[in-house]
N, C-alpha and C positions, 0 to 999 in steps of 0.2 A: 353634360360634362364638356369642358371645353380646355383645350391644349394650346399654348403656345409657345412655337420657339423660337430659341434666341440666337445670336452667337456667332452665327457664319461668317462667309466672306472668304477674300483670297489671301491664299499665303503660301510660300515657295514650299519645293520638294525639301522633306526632312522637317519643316517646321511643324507647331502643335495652334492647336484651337481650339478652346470649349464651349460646348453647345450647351446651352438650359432649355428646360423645358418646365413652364408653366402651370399648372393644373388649378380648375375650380369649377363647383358647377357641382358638386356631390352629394346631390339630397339627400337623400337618405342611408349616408354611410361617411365613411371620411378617405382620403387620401391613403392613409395606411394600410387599407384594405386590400390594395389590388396593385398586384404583380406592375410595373411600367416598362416598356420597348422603346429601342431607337431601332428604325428602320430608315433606309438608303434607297434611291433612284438614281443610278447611273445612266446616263444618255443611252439609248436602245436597248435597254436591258429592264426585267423587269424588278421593279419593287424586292427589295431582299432584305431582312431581317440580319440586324447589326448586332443586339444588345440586350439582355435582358434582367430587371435587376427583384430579388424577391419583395413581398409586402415589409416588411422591416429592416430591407438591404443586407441580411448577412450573404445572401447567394447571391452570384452572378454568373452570368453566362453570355458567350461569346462566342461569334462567327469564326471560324479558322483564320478568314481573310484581316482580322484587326485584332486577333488576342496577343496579348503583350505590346497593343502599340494604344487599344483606346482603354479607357476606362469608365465604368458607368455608376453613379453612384446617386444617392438622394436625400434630402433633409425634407424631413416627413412635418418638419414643424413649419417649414414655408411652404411646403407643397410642389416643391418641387424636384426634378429628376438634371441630371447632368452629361455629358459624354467628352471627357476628355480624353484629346485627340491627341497623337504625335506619330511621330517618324510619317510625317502625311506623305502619300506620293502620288503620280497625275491617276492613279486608279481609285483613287478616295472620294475624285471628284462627283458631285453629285445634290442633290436634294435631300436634305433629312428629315427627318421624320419622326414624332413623339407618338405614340399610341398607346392605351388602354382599352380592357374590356373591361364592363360592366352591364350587368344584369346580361349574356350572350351579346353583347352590343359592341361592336367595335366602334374606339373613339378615337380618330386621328387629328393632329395638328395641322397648318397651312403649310407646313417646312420651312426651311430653312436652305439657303444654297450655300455649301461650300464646293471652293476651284483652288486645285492644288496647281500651281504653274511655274516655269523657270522666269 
């Protein structure tokens, strides 16, 4: 399985960003099978779980730190997952992150950098 994300970059406090996330690589099963996460690295801190959206997107679920400001959502026919961002501010800033399990197997992406700044 392999992940890739997109999207990042800088952009001032208050503004919005969308991040994609890539997916392929699914032998023996397809993309709609399994739950997909956005996770976060904030500089000295570790790794935190952002996002989570179910196998066919009706559920989602969300960190306290970005409900009502990101969204996460997915199109199962491209294969892939999204995180749209707003009301960003300098605590947002950070490395993101796409991940899957499959078969007990965790499968993370390379990240992505977003820097929120005045």
């Amino acid at each position: 399985v392999q992940l890739v994300e997109s999207g990042g970059g800088s952009v001032q406090p208050g503004g919005s960003l969308r991040l994609s996330c890539a997916a392929s690589g699914f032998t023996f099963s397809t993309f709609t099978n399994y739950k997909m996460r956005w996770y976060r690295q904030i500089s000295g801190r570790e790794r935190e779980w952002v996002a989570t959206i179910s196998t066919v997107g009706g559920t989602t679920y969300y960190a306290d730190s970005v409900r009502n400001r990101f969204t996460i959502s997915r199109d199962n026919r491209k294969n892939t997952v999204d995180l749209q961002m707003s009301s960003l501010n300098v605590d947002d800033s950070g490395i993101y992150y796409c991940k899957t399990e499959v078969e007990n197997t965790d499968y993370w992406g390379q990240g992505t950098r977003v820097t929120v700044s005045a």
